[in-house]
C-alpha positions in Angstrom: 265.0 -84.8 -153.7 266.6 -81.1 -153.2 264.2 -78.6 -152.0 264.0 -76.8 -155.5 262.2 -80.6 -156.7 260.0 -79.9 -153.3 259.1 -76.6 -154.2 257.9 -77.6 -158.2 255.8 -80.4 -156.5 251.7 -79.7 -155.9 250.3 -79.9 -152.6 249.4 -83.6 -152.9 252.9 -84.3 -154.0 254.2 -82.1 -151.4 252.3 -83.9 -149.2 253.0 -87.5 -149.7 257.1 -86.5 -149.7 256.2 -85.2 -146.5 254.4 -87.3 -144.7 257.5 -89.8 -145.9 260.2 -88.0 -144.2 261.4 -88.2 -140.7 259.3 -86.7 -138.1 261.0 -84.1 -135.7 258.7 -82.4 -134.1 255.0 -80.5 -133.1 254.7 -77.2 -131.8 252.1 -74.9 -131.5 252.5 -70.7 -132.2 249.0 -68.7 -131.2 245.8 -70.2 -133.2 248.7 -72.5 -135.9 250.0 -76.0 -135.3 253.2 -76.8 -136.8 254.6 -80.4 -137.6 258.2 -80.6 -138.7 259.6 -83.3 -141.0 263.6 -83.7 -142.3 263.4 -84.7 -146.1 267.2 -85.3 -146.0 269.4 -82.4 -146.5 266.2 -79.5 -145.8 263.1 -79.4 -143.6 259.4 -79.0 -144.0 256.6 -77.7 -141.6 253.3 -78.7 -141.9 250.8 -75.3 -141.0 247.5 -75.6 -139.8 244.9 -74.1 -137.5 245.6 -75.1 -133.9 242.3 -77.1 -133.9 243.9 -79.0 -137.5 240.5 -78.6 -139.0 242.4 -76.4 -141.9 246.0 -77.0 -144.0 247.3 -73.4 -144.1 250.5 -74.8 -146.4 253.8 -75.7 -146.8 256.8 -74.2 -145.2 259.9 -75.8 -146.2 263.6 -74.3 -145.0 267.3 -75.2 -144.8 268.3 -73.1 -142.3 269.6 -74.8 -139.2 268.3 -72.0 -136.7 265.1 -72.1 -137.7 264.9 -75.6 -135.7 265.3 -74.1 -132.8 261.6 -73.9 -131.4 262.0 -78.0 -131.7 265.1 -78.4 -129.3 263.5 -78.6 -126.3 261.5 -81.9 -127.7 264.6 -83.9 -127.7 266.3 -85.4 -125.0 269.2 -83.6 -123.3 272.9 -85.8 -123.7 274.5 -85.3 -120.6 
């Protein structure tokens, strides 16, 4: 699925392609939560109140630098 095909998908939709990615990562930015997923060749965040008691949306990307606030959740090659 490209990220056009993503984009034309409801919520549910977008949802369940989601949720069946790879999971990278969970961060947190002032009263949001954030989970990260890699749906092949782009990436999608899941937004929600900090306390996940309400989806805010969807915010898919393709841009490398924007995975950034993730790096520190990997392991460090030495």
């Amino acid at each position: 699925m490209s990220i056009y095909e993503f984009m034309m998908l409801n919520d549910t939709e977008k949802g369940e392609a989601t949720l069946g990615g790879i999971f990278i990562g969970h961060r947190r930015i002032g009263n949001e939560a954030r989970t990260l997923y890699c749906l092949g060749n782009f990436f999608v965040e899941l937004v929600y109140t900090s306390d996940h008691q309400e989806f805010k949306g969807f915010r898919q990307f393709t841009k490398t630098y924007l995975l950034e606030p993730y790096l520190d959740q990997f392991p460090h090659i030495e």
